[in-house]
C-alpha positions in Angstrom: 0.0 0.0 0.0 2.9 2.5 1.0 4.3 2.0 -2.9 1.1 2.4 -4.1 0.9 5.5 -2.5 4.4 6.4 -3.1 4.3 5.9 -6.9 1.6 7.0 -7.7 1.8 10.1 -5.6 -1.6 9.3 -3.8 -1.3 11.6 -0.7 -0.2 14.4 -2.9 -3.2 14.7 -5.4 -5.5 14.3 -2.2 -6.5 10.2 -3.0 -6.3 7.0 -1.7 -6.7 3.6 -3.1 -10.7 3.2 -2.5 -11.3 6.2 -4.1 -8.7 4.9 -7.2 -10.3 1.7 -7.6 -13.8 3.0 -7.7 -12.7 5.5 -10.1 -11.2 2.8 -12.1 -14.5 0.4 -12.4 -16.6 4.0 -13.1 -14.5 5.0 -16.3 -14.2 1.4 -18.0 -18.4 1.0 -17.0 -18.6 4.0 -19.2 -16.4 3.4 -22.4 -17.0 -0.9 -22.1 -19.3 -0.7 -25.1 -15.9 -0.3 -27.0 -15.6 -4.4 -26.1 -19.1 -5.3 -28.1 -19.0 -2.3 -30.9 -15.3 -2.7 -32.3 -15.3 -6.0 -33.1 -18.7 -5.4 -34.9 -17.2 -2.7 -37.1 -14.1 -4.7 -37.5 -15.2 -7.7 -38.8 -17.2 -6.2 -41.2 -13.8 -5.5 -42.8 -13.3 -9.5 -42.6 -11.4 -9.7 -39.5 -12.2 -12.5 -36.9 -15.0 -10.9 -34.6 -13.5 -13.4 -31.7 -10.0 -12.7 -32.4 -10.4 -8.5 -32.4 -12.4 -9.2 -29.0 -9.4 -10.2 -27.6 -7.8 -7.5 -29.7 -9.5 -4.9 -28.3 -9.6 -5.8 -24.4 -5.8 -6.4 -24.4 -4.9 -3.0 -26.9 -7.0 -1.1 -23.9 -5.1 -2.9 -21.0 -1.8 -2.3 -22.8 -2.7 1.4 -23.4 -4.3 2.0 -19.2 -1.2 0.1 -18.3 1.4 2.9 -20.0 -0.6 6.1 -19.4 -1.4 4.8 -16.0 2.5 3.8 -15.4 4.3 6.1 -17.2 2.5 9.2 -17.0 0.7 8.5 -14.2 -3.0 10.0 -15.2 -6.5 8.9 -14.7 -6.4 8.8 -18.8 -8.3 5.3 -19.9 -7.5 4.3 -23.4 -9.5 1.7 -26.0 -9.3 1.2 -29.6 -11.3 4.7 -30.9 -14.6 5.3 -32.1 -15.0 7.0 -35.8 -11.1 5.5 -36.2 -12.6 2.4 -36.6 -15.2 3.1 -38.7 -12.5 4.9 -40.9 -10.7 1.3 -40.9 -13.0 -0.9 -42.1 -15.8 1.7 -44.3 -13.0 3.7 -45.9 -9.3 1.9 -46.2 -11.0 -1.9 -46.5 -14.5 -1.6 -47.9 -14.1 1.8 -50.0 -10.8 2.0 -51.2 -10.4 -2.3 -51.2 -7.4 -2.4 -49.5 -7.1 -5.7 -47.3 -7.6 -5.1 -43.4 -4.2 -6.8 -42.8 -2.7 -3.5 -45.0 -4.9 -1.7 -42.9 -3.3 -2.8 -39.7 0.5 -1.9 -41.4 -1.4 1.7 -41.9 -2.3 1.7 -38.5 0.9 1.1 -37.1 2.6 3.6 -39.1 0.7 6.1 -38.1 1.4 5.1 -34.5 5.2 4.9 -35.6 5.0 8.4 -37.2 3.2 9.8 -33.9 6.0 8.8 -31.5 8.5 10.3 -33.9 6.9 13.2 -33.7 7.0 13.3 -29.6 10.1 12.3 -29.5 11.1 15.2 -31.7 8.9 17.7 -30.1 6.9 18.6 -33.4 3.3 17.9 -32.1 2.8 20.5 -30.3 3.6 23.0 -33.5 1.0 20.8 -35.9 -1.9 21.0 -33.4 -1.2 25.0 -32.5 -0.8 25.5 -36.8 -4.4 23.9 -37.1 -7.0 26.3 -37.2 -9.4 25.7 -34.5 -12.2 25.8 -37.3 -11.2 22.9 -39.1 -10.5 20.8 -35.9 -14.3 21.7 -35.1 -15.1 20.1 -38.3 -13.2 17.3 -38.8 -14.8 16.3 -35.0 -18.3 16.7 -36.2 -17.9 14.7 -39.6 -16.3 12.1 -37.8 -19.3 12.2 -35.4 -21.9 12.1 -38.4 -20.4 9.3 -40.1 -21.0 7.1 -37.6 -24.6 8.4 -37.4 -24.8 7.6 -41.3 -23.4 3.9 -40.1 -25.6 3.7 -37.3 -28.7 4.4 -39.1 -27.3 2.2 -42.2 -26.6 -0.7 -39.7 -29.9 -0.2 -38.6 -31.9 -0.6 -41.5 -33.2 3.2 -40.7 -31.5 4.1 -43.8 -31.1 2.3 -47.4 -30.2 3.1 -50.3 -31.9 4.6 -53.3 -31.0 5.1 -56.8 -33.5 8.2 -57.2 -32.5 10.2 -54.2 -28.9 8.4 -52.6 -30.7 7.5 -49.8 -34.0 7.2 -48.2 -35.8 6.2 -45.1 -36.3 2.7 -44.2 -38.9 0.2 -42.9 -39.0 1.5 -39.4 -41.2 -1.9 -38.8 -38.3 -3.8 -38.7 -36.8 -5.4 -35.6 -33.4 -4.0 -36.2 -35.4 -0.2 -36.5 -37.2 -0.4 -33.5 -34.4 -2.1 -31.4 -31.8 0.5 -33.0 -34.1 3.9 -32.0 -35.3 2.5 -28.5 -31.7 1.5 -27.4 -30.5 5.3 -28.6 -33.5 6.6 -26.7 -32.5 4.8 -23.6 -29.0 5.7 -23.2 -29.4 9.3 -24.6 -32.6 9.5 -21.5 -30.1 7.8 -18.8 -26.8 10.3 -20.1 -29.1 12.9 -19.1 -30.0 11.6 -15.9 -26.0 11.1 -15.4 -26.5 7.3 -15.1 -22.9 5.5 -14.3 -22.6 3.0 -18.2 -25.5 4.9 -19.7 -24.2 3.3 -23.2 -23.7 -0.3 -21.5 -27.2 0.0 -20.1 -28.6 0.2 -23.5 -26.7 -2.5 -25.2 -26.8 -5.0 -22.9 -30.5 -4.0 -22.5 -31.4 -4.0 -26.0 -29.6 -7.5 -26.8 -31.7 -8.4 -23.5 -35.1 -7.9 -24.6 -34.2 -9.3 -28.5 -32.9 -12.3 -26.8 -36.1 -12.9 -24.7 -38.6 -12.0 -28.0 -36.6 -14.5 -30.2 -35.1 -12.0 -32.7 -31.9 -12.4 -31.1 -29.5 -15.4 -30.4 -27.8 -15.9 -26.8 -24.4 -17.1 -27.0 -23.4 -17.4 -23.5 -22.0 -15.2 -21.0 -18.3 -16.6 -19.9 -15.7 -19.1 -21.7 -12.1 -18.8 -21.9 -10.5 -16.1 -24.5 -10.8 -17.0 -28.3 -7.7 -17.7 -30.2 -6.0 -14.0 -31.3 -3.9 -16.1 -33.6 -6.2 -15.1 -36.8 -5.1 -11.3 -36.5 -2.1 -11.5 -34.4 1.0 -9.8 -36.2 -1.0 -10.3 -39.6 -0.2 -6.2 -40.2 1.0 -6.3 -43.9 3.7 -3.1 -43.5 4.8 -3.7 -47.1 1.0 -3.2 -48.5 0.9 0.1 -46.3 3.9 1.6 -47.9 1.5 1.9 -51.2 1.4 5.6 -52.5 -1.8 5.7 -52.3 -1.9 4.6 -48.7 0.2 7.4 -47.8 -3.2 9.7 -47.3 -4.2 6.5 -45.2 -1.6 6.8 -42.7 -1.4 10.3 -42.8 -5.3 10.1 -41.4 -5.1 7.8 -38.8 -2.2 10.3 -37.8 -4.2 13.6 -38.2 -7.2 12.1 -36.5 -5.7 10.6 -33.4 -3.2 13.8 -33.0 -6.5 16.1 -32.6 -8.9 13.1 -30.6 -5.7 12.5 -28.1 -4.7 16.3 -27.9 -8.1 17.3 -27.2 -9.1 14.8 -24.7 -5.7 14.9 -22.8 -7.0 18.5 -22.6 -10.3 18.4 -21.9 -9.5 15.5 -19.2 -7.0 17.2 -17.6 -9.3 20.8 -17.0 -11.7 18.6 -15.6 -9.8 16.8 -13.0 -7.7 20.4 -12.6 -4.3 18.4 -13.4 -3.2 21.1 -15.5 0.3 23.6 -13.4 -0.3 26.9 -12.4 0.4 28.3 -15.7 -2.3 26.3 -16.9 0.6 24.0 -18.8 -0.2 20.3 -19.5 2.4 18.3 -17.1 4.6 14.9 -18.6 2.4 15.6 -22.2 5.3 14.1 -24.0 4.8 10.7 -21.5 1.1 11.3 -22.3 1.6 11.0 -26.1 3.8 8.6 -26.1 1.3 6.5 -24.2 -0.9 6.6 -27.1 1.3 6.3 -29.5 2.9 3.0 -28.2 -0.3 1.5 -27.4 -1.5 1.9 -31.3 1.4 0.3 -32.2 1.0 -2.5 -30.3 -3.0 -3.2 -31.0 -2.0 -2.5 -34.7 0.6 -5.7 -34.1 -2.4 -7.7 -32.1 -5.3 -6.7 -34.1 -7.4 -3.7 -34.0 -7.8 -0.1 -35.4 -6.0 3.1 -33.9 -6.0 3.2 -29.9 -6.2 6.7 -28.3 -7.3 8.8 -24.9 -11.0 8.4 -24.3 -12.7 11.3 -23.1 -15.2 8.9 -21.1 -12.3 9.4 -18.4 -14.2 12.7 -17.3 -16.4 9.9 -15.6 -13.7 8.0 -13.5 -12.4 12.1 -13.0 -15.6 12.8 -11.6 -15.2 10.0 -9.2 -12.4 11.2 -7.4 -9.4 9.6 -9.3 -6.4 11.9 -9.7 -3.6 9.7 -10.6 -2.5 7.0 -12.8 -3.6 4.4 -10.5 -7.1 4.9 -11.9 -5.8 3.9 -15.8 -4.2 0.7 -14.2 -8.1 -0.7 -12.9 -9.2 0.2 -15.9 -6.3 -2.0 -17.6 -7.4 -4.7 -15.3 -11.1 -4.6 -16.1 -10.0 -4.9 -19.6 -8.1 -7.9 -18.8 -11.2 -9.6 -17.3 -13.5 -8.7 -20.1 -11.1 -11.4 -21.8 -13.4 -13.8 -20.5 -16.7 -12.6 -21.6 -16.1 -13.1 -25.0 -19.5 -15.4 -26.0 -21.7 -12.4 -24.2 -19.8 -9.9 -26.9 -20.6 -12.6 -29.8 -24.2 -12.4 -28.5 -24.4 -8.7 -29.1 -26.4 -7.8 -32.3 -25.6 -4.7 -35.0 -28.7 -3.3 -33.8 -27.9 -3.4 -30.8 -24.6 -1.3 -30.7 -26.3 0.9 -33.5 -28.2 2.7 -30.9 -24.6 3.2 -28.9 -22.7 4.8 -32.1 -26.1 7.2 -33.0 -25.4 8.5 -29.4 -21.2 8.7 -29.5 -22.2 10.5 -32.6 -24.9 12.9 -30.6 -21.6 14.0 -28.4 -18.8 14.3 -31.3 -21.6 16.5 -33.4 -21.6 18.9 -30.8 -18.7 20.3 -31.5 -20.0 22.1 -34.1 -21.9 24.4 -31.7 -18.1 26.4 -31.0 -17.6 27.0 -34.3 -17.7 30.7 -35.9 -21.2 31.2 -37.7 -20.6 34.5 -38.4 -17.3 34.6 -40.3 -18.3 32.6 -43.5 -14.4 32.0 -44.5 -14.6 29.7 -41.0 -18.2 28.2 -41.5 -17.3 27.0 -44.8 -14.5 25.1 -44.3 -16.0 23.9 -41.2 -19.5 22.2 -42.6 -17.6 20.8 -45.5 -15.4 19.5 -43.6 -18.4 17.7 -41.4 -20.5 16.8 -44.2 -17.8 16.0 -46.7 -17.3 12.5 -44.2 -20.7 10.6 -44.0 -21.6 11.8 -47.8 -18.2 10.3 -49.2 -18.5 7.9 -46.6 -14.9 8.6 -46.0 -12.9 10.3 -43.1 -10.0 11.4 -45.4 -12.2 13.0 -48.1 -13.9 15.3 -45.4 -10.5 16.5 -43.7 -9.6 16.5 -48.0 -12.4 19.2 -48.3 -12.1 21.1 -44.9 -8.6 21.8 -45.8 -8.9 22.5 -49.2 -11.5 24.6 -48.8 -10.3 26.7 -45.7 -6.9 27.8 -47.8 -8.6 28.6 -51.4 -11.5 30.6 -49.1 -9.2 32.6 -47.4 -7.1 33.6 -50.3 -10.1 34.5 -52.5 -11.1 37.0 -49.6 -7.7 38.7 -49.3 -7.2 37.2 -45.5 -4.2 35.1 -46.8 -2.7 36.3 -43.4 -4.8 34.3 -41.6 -3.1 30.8 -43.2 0.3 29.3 -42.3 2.6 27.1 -43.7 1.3 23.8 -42.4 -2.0 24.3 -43.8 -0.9 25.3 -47.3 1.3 22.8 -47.3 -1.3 20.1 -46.5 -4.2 21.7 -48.7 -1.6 21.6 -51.5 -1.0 17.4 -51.0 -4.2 17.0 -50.7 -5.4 18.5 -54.0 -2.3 16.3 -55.4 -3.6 13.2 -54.3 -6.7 14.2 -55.7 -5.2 15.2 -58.8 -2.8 12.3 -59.4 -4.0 9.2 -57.6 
């Protein structure tokens, strides 16, 4: 107990192990859906659903252990939402890459992110962003996995006149899909502890005990990872073409990480006097080695989850909180036939709300100065109409630098962005 307290610096953040612990089982209880809705997504790419279970709990364990350890924060990390979906509906299904080069993009891009720590250049690509775009590309990320949600659901289909068009809303998968998003969206709001859980394990629940749904079990030993295990193709990444790949699963988890590291850290006031982020380079590299190693097990881009505001508000201060959270991932191993037992519907309802939170983002954004708006909603609509994460940070980009050069506010722009906005209308142009 004294080397708890000692290492992780207990007494000094005004914390004891209790208060850790329960702190620990509130966060993961908040982000577990992650355990039933990735391997969903994922093996729609043609991945092993069993194998990116294990995937999954073991890529989160990995990344609690090293942000708990090393940097010592109350930071929980999972395989990320919209990441995911950028994985399997853009790299594998759109662009017909195989998930295996997929997994070498991933782990690139995790590659590429520690580089950048280590030589301190993070820090000048996230201040050179304009805020506008980063508002963007958060909201499109959130409304593409609406437009999955509501695809997965059966709520909307496909139609040669108009794109797309409402569905039978009769359907079990409807009905299941919109009550299971009305539930967790009424118990967020009543500040229910695994709001998201609730609904998922409450929708399969109820289709289980009507007969629309199949029960698989609740506990067995771990599947095999073996099918996805270091199956990461690195020399099918280093494609041309996937250069706009990596360079997205880089641009995306710089921003998410960035932004919830932030966000987490004014909640649970661990920023210094000077309102300075403390061991942020220990923080990143946390992420970035924990992508690396799920990429080499098995599953999309891991990063900082900003459910940790949950654990935050429990009382946890230190990294002591991560490491529960790493061990609740480790027992999850276990419940692998409940997760197979999950239906698409089911987590449908879960992504409609993740997408309710990332949307919101828009709501900062500057209305009133059209060279920001623009950028901004083409940015958010660009992703679920192209279906395609990259093509809406493409447009956001693209569109922010030609706006403000038309309107005489060149100025406004720096390097990095012209720079990018120029290789983006290259790949455009040339592959």
């Amino acid at each position: 107990m004294k080397f708890l307290d000692s290492y992780f610096k207990l007494t000094e953040h005004n914390t004891n192990i209790k208060t850790e612990i329960i702190a620990g089982i509130t966060t993961f209880l908040t982000m577990a859906y992650i355990i039933f809705v990735n391997p969903s997504i994922l093996s729609e790419a043609g991945m092993d659903y069993g194998a990116v279970f294990v995937a999954t709990c073991l890529a989160g364990a990995i990344g609690c252990l090293i942000m708990g350890i090393l940097a010592n924060y109350p930071i929980a990390q999972a395989p990320g939402m919209g990441l995911n979906a950028f994985f399997t509906y853009t790299v594998v299904l759109g662009m017909g890459y195989s998930w295996e080069s997929a997994l070498g993009a991933v782990f690139f891009s995790g590659l590429c992110f520690f580089v950048l720590g280590i030589l301190r250049v993070r820090e000048w690509i996230i201040n050179s962003i304009p805020l506008s775009l980063r508002l963007g590309i958060a909201a499109g990320i959130g409304l593409f996995l609406a437009m999955i949600a509501l695809k997965n659901a059966g709520i909307v289909v496909a139609n040669p006149a108009t794109f797309v068009a409402l569905g039978d809303l009769s359907q079990p998968s409807a009905i299941y899909a919109l009550a299971g998003f009305f539930v967790i969206t009424a118990l967020a709001y009543l500040r229910v502890t695994g709001a998201v859980l609730i609904g998922i394990l409450g929708v399969t629940l109820v289709a289980t005990l009507l007969g629309h749904n199949e029960y698989g079990g609740l506990m067995s030993m771990p599947p095999s990872i073996a099918p996805t295990f270091m199956q990461m193709d690195l020399v099918g990444a280093l494609d041309v073409a996937m250069l706009s790949v990596i360079f997205s699963f880089l641009f995306v988890d710089l921003f998410d990480t960035s932004g919830t590291l932030v966000g987490v850290a004014q909640r649970g006031k661990l920023l210094d006097e000077d309102g300075n982020f403390p061991r942020l380079g220990r923080a990143m590299v946390s992420d970035s080695t924990a992508t690396m190693a799920g990429a080499m097990l098995g599953t999309s881009t891991t990063t900082s989850y900003i459910e940790s505001t949950a654990g935050i508000a429990s009382g946890g201060r230190t990294g002591l909180t991560a490491v529960v959270v790493a061990v609740m991932f480790l027992i999850s191993l276990f419940f692998a036939p409940l997760a197979g037992s999950i239906p698409v519907y089911a987590t449908a309802g879960a992504l409609l709300y993740v997408a309710v939170l990332m949307a919101g983002s828009l709501s900062h954004a500057d209305w009133e100065d059209p060279t920001e708006a623009a950028p901004v909603l083409l940015a958010a609509i660009g992703m679920p109409l192209t279906y395609s994460v990259a093509e809406g940070i493409a447009l956001g980009f693209i569109s922010y630098v030609a706006i403000k050069l038309l309107s005489g506010r060149f100025r406004e722009l720096n390097p990095a962005v012209i720079i990018l906005a120029l290789l983006f209308v290259g790949k455009f142009v040339y592959l």
